[in-house]
C-alpha positions as CSV (number, residue, x, y, z in Angstrom):
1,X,11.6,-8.4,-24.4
2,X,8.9,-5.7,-23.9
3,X,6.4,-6.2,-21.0
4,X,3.3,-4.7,-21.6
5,X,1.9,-3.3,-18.5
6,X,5.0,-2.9,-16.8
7,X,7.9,-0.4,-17.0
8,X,10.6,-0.8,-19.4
9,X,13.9,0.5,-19.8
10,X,13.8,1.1,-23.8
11,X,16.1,2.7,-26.2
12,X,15.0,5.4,-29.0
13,X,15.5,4.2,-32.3
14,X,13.8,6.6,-34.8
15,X,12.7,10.0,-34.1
16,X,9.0,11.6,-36.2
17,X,7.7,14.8,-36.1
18,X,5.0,13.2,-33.3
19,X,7.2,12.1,-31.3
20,X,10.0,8.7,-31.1
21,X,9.8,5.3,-30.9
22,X,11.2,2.9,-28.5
23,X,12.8,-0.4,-29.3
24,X,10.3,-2.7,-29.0
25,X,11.7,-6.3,-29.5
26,X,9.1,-8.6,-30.9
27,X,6.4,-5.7,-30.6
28,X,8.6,-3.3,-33.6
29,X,8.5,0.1,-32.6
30,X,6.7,1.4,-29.5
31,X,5.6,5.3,-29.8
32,X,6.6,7.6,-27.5
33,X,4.1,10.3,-27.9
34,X,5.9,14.2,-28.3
35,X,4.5,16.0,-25.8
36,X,6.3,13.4,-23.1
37,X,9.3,13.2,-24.9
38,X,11.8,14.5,-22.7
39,X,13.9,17.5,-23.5
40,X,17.3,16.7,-25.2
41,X,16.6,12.8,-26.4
42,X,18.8,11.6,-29.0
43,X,18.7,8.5,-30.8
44,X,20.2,5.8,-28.8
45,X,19.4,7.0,-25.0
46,X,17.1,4.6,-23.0
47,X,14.0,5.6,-21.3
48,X,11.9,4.2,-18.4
49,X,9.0,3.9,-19.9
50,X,5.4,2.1,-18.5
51,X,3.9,0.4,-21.9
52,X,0.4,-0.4,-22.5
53,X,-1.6,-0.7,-25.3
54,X,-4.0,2.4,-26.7
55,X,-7.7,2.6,-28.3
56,X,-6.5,0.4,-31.2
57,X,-4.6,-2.3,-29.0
58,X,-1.6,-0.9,-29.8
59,X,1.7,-0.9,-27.5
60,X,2.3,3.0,-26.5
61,X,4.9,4.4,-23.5
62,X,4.4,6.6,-21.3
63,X,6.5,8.6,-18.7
64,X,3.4,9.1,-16.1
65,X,3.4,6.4,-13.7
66,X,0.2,4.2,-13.3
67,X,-1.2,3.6,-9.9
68,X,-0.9,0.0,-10.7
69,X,0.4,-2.1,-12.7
70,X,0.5,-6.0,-14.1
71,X,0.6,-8.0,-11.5
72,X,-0.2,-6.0,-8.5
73,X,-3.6,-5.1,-6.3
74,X,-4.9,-1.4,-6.0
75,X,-8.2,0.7,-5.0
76,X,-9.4,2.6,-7.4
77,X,-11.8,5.4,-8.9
78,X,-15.0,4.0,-11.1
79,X,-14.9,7.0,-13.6
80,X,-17.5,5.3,-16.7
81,X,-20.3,2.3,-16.5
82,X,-21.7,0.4,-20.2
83,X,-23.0,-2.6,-21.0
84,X,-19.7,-4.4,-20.6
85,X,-18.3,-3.4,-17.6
86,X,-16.9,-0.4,-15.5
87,X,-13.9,1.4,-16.5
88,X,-11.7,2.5,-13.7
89,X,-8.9,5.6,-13.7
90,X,-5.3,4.3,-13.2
91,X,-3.0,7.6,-14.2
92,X,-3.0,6.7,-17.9
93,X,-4.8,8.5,-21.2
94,X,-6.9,4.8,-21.5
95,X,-8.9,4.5,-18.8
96,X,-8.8,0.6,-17.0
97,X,-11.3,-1.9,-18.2
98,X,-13.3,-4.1,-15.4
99,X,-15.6,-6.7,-16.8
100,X,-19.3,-7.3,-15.7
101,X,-18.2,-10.6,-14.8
102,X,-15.0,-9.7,-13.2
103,X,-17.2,-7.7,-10.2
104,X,-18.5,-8.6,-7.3
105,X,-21.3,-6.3,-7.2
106,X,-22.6,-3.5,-9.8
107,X,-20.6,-0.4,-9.7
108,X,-21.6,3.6,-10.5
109,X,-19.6,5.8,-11.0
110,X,-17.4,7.4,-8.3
111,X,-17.3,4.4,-6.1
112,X,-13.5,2.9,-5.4
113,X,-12.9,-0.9,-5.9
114,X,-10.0,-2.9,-5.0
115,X,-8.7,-4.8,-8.1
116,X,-5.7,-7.1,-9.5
117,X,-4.5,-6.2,-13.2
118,X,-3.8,-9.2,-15.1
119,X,-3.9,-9.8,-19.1
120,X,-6.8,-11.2,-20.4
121,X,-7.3,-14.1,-23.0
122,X,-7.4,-11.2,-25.7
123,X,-3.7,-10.2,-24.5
124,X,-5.8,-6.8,-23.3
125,X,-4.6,-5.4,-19.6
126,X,-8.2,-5.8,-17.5
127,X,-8.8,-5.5,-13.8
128,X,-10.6,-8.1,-12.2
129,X,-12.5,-7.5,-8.2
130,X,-12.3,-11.5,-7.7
131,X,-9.4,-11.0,-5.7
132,X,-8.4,-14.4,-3.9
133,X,-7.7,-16.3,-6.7
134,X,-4.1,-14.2,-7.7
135,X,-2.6,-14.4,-4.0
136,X,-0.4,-16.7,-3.3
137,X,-1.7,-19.3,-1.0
138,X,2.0,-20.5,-0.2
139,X,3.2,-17.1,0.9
140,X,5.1,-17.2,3.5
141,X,5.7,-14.3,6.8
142,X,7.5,-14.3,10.0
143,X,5.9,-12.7,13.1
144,X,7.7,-9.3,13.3
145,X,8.0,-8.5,9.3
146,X,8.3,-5.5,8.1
147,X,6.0,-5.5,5.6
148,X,3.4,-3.4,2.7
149,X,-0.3,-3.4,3.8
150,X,-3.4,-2.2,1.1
151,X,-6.6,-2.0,3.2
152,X,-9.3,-3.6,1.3
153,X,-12.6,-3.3,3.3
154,X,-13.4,-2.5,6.4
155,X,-15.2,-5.9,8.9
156,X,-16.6,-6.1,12.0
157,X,-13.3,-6.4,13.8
158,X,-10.9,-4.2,11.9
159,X,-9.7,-4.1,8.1
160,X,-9.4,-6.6,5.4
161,X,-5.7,-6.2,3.9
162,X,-3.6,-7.7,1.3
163,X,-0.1,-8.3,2.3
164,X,3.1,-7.2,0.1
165,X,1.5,-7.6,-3.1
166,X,0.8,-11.7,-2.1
167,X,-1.7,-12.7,1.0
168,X,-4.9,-11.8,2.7
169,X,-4.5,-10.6,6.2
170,X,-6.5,-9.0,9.0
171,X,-5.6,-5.8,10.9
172,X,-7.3,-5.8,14.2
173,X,-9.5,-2.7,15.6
174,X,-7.4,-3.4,18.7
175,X,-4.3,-2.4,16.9
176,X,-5.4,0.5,14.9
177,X,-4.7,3.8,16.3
178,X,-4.5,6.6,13.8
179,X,-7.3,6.5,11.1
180,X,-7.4,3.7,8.3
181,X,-9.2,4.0,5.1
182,X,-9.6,1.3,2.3
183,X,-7.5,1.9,-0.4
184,X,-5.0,3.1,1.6
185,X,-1.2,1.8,1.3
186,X,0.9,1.9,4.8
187,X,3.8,0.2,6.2
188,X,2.9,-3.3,8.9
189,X,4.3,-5.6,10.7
190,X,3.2,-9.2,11.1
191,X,1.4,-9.5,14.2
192,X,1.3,-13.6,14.0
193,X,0.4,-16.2,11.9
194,X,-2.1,-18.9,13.1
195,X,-1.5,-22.5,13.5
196,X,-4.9,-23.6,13.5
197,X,-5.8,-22.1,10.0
198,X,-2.6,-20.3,9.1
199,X,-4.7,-16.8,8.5
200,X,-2.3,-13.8,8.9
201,X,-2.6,-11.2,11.7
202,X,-1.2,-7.6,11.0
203,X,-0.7,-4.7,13.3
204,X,0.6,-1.0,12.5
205,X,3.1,-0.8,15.3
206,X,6.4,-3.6,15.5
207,X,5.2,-6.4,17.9
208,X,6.9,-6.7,20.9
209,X,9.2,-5.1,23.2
210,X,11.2,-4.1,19.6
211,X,8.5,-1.5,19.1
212,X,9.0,0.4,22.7
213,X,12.2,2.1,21.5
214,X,10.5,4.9,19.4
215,X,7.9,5.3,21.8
216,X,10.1,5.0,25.3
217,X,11.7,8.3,22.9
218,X,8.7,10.0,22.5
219,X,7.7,9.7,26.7
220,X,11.1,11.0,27.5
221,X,10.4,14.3,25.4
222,X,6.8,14.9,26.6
223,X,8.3,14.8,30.0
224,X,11.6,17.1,29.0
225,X,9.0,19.6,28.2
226,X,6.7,19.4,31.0
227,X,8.7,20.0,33.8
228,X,9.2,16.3,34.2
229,X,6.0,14.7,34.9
230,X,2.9,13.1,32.7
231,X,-0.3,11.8,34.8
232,X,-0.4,8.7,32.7
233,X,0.9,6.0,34.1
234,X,0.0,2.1,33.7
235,X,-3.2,1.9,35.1
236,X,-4.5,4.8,33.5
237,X,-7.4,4.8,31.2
238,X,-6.6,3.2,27.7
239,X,-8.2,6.6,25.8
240,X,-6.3,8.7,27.2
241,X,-3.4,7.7,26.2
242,X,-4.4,6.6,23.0
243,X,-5.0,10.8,22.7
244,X,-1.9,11.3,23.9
245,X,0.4,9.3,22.5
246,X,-1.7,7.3,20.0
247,X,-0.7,4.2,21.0
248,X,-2.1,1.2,22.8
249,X,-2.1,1.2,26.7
250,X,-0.2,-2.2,26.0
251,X,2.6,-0.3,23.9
252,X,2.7,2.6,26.8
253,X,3.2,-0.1,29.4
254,X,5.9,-1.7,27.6
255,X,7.2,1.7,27.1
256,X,7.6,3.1,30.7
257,X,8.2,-0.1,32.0
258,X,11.7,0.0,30.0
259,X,12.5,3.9,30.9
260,X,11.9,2.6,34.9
261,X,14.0,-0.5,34.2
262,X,16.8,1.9,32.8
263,X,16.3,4.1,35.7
264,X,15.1,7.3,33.6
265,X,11.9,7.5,35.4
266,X,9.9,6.8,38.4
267,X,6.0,5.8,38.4
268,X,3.6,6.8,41.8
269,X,-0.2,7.4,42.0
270,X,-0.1,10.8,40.3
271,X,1.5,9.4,37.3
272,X,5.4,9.0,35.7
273,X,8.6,11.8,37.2
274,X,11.9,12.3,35.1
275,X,14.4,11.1,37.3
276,X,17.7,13.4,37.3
């Protein structure tokens, strides 16, 4: 069965002078147009194609890949307002259609809005900005995930993200330190999860002593090539090493506190010495 919105794995089944068609199940025939048909198809190969429909509502493939698709939350571009609704560029010829009432607030062109593609009641792919309604409110995360953040909007204390594709979750100012931008899609780790209200907590680097290992690394080569000694040590001030070694002074605690344990280094009033 054909998914419309998705990406199928489809095999040709008649070739035309503008291009071939896919076997489409209940849908007949989907049209791959020529100019994407790759060189050497025969009859009978399979192609990954993503399917949607065209101007007439009609199923067409596609080798370009969408920045979204069915099922799944992105930012993106406002490229055309009319009188029913905003049209928004996702990678494909047909441009993706955002209802007036699917918005939040009125949109001009050029401004970027986080959406969810569903299929509407017409069987047409839309984009909707009411967001909460398609997470999943029983999703569930363990305190050290690894896991796929989309920043959503920025709020007083950090970012508003949506988690793997399922749940709301907040990513602290605290813990941000490299720049963030909404729309933006970068690897997290679940920072905890609370009992009181079970909102999610999000951070960029893995909580816990398992994220010193990369960083205790990263100490140990700064002082390789600097004759052994950095003037940061655990009381120093939290911006500086934040320019440094754009991390938390929490991390670089964690950090040389392990390299002294394993006896690589030695801390004084000046700062941190490579031992031998």
């Amino acid at each position: 069965m054909v998914e419309t919105g998705c990406f199928n794995k489809l095999k040709v089944i008649r070739e035309v002078d503008f291009g071939v068609y896919l076997e489409g199940g209940s849908e007949g025939g989907i049209l791959l147009p020529k100019p994407e048909v790759p060189e050497g198809t025969r009859l009978g190969d399979r192609l990954q194609v993503f399917v949607y429909l065209d101007s007439d509502d009609m199923p067409v493939a596609t080798l370009r890949r969408p920045r979204v698709q069915l099922g799944q939350f992105a930012s993106l571009k406002v490229v055309d307002v009319n009188r029913v609704g905003a049209f928004l560029d996702w990678g494909l010829p047909k441009d993706l259609f955002l209802p007036f009432n699917e918005q939040l607030k009125p949109l001009t062109i050029g401004d970027y809005v986080t959406v969810y593609v569903y299929m509407d009641n017409s069987n047409r792919i839309a984009a909707t900005a009411k967001l909460e309604k398609h997470l999943d409110p029983d999703a569930v995360f363990t305190q050290g995930q690894l896991v796929e953040l989309l920043v959503i909007r920025p709020t007083e204390i950090g970012y508003q993200v949506i988690i793997d594709n399922r749940a709301l979750g907040l990513l602290h100012r605290q813990d941000i330190h490299r720049p963030v931008r909404p729309g933006q899609r970068l690897p997290g780790f679940i920072k905890q999860v609370r009992d009181e209200d079970g909102k999610i907590d999000v951070m960029l680097e893995k909580p816990g002593y398992a994220r010193v290992d990369p960083l205790a690394q990263q100490v140990l080569k700064y002082l390789q090539s600097r004759d052994g000694f950095c003037p940061l040590g655990d009381k120093s001030d939290p911006e500086a090493i934040r320019e440094l070694f754009g991390v938390s002074k929490k991390a670089y605690k964690m950090a040389i506190g392990q390299l002294m344990k394993a006896g690589h280094i030695r801390q004084d009033a000046e700062g941190i010495h490579l031992l031998g």
